[in-house]
N, C-alpha and C positions, 0 to 999 in steps of 0.2 A: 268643377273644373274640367278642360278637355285635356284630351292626350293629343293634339294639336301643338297647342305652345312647349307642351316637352318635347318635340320633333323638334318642333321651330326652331328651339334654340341649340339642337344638336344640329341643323343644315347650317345656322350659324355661325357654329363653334367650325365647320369646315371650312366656309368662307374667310373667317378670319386667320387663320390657317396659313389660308395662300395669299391672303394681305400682308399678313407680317412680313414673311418670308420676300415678298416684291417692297415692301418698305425700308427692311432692313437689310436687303441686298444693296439697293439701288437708289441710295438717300438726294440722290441727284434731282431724281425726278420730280416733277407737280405733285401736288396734293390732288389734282384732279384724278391718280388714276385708283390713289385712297379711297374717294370720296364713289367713284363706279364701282366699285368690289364692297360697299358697303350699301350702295344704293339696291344694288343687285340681291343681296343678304336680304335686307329689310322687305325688298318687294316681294324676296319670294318665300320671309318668313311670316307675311299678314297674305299672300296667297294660298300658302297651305294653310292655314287656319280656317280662312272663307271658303273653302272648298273644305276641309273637316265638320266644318257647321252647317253645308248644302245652303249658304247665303253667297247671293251675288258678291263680286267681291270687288266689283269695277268702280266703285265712287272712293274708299282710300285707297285703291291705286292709284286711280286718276289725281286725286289730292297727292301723291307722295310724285305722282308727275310732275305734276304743275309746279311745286314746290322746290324742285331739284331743277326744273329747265329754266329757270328766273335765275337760281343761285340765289335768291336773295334773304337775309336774315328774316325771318317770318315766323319764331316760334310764336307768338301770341295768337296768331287767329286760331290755330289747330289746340292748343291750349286752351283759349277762354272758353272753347265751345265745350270742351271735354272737363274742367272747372266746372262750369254752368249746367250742367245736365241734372238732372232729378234724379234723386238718387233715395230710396226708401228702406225700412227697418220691419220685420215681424218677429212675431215670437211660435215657435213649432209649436202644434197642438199636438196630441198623441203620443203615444212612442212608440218608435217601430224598436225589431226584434236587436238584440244585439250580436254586433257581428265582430269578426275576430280579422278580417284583412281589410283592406283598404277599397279593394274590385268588389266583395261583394256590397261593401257597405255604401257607395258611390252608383253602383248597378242599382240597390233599392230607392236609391234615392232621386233617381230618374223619374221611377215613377209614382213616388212620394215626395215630391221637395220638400214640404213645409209638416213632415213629420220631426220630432223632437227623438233625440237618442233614448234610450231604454236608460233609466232611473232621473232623466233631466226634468224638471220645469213643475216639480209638485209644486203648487202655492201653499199646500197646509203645512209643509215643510219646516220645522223647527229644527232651529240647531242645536245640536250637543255640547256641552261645555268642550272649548278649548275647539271647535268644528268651527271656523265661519264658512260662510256662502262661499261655493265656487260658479265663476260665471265662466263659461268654457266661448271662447273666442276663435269663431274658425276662420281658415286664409283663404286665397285668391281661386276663383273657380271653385269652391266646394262651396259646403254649407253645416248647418249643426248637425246633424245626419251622419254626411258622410266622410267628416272627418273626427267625433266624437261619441263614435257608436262600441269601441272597446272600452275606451277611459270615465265614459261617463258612469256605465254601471258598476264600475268598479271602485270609483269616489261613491255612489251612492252606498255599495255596500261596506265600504269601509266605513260609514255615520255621516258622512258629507250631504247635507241639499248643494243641489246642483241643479245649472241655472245656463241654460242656451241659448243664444239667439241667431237667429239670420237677417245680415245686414248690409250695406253697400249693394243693393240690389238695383240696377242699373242696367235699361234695354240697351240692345244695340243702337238703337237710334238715340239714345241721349249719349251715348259716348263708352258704355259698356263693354264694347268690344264684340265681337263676332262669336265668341265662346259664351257670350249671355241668354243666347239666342234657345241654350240647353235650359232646359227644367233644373231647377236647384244650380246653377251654378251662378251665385251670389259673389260677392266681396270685388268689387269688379269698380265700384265708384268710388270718388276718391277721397281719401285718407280722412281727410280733415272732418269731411261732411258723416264719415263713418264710424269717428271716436265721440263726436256727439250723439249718434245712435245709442253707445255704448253707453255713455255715461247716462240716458233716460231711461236705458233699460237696469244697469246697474242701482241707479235710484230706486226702478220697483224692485229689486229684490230686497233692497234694505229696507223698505217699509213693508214690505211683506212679509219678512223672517225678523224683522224688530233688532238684528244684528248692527254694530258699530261700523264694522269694515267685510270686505268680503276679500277673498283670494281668488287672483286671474292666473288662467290657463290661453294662453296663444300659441297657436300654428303657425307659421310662418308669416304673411301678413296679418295675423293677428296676435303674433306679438308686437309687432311696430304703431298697431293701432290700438293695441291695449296702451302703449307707452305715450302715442300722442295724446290720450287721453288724460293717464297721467301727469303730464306735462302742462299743455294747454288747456284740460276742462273741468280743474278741481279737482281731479281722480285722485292725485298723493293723500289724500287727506281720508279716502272712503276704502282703500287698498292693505292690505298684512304685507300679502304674498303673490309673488308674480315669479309664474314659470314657461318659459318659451321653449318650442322646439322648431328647429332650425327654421327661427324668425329673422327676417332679413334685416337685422337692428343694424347695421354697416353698408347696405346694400347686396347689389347683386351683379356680378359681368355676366349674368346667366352665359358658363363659361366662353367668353369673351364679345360675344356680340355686344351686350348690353355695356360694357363700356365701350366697345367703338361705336355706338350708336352715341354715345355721352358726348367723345371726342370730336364726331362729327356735328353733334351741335353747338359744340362751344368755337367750332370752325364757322358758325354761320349758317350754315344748312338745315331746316328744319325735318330733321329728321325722324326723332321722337315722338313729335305731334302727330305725323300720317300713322308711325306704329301704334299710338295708342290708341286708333280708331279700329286697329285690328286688334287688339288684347284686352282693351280700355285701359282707365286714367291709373286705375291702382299698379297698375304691371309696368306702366312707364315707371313711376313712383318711386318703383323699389327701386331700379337701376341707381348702380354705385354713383354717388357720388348727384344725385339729381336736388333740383334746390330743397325738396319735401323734406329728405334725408340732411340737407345743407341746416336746414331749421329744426330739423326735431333734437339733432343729436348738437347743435350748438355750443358752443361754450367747455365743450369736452363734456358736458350732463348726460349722462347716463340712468345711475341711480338718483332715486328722490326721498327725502325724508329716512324714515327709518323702516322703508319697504324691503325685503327682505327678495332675491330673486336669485334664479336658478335659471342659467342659459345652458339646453342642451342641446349639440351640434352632432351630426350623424358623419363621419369619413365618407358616407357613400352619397352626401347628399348634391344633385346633378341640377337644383335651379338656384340653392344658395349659395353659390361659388365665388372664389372658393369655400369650402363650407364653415375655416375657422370666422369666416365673415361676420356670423352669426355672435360671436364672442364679444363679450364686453371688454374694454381696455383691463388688461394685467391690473390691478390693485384697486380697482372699481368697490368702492365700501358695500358693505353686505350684499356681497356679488360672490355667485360659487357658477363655474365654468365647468361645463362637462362634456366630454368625448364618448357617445356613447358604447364605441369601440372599447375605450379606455378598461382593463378588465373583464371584457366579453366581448372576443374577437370575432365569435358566431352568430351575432347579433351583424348582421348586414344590411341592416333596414335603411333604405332611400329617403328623399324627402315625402314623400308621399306615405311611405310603409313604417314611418317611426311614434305615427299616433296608434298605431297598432303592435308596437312592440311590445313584450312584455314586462321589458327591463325599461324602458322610457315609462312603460305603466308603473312600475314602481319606484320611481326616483321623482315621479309626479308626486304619487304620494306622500313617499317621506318629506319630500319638498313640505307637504303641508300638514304634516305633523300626525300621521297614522304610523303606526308602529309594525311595520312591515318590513320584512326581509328586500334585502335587494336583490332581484331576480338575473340570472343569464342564463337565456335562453338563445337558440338558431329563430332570427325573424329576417323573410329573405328579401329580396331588392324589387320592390313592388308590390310584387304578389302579398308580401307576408308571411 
């Protein structure tokens, strides 16, 4: 992932700011001047990106021109092209070192992408009675690396095989966004086409380890895509245990843009479309309330079968916002909701810095049936 779209959606959060504030003053006025304090947002949160990434950045702006000087309804063409794009799956060979924060494990991985975390991806790997397979599932801009380089060796040394892939891998020129343009930053193509990755990958590990079901681990967009899979690819059926940390299973206003960008497209304006050529398709995706989120979560379905899940939500987290977003509906059947706050106030870990907690490492685990203390420890906002 870049530290680009975490700017982005803090110059965002300013702009909308000073939109509310002229909308809800002065309810008289057009929606046109709505639609300019938001046009202006969006142009110059896929400008700083493309300039974060040293890629030209003049063809989706020119696209988010074109598209706003027309006015006219056009979300499909900027959608089917980002829909349509190629979008590929591997599996890390090697393992690099294990690391304890989020900077450094993200820094190695720059110049390792397609290294595998420290205890991931043995194939001679048998399980322990009462151990299934865990497939660790990473989110948007990272990869198996560098966001499973504390938890993974940690399920291994608890008797866990454990099981990583990198997937949703998708250039900038098929629709991947400008932030693909980095080494290792995966998860980037969309949703759909990524939990069928998951589900060819998850098949080899059950023919591999001769296991009935496996147990998922997802990060942020990879809890949502661990769940479409669930949902849509057979998964309820091959699945115990699924444990998300601030996955965007409700969405996201990545604090407030990403719903006025929502707003502005259900006005007509294709607005979403030109962003997703600066983020790509997964990052539209998540925004609150988008049709992807419209179908997954349907029907009020949540849980599935007699899967067992563990949604945990960090106070400090600054792209799943608000962060109880993350939270499954109050009385969601074998649904346990947790604040990682909740109990350990010095635990300050962000969205970024909670796969590196060590109190999220252990609520991983009891999640899946190791007999381990629950940790609280100081893990700080970023850094770790």
């Amino acid at each position: 992932m870049s530290y680009a779209p975490l700017a982005c959606a803090m110059t965002g959060n300013t702009w909308l700011r000073g939109s509310h504030v002229t909308t809800s003053s002065h309810r008289r006025r057009s929606r046109t001047r709505l639609l300019t304090t938001a046009v202006a947002a969006v142009a110059a949160c896929i400008s700083l990106a493309a300039n974060s990434a040293g890629i030209a950045s003049a063809a989706p702006q020119q696209q988010l021109a074109d598209y706003i000087s027309d006015a006219s309804p056009t979300p499909a063409r900027a959608e089917t092209f980002l829909l349509n794009g190629e979008s590929r799956w591997l599996i890390p060979t090697g393992n690099g070192p294990k690391q304890t924060t989020f900077p450094a494990a993200f820094a190695h991985s720059l110049s390792n992408p397609n290294v595998a975390p420290a205890g991931a991806n043995d194939w001679s790997c048998k399980p322990q009675a009462g151990r299934n397979p865990v497939v660790l599932v990473h989110g948007t801009w990272e990869n198996a690396y560098s966001n499973w380089s504390m938890i993974s060796p940690a399920l291994r040394q608890a008797g866990f095989c454990v099981y990583a892939l990198d997937y949703g891998i998708q250039p900038p020129s098929q629709g991947g966004g400008v932030a693909a343009a980095f080494p290792g930053v995966y998860g980037t193509g969309d949703i759909v086409k990524s939990a069928n990755q998951i589900k060819t990958f998850v098949d080899k590990v059950l023919a591999s380890t001769g296991a009935a079901k496996v147990s998922m681990v997802g990060h942020s967009m990879g809890g949502i895509s661990t769940r479409q899979y669930l949902r849509f690819d057979g998964g309820a059926a091959k699945v115990a245990n699924v444990v998300t940390l601030g996955a965007t299973n409700n969405g996201t206003t990545l604090n407030g843009i990403g719903a006025l960008g929502r707003t502005i497209n259900d006005l007509g304006v294709d607005i979403l479309g030109p962003l997703a050529l600066g983020v790509g398709v997964s990052g539209t995706q998540q925004i609150y309330n988008s049709p992807f989120l419209k179908t997954l979560n349907s029907g009020g379905v949540y849980a599935l079968g007699d899967i067992r899940y563990t949604i945990v939500g960090t106070r400090y987290d600054e792209v799943t916002t608000p962060y109880s977003s993350t939270f499954f509906p109050t009385g969601t059947k074998n649904t346990r909701n947790i604040t990682l706050q909740d109990g350990c106030p010095q635990d300050t870990s962000d969205h970024f810095s909670m796969s590196y907690s060590p109190r999220a490492t252990s609520i991983v685990l009891r999640a899946l049936g190791a007999d381990v203390p629950l940790v609280c420890a100081p893990n700080a906002w970023l850094v770790g």
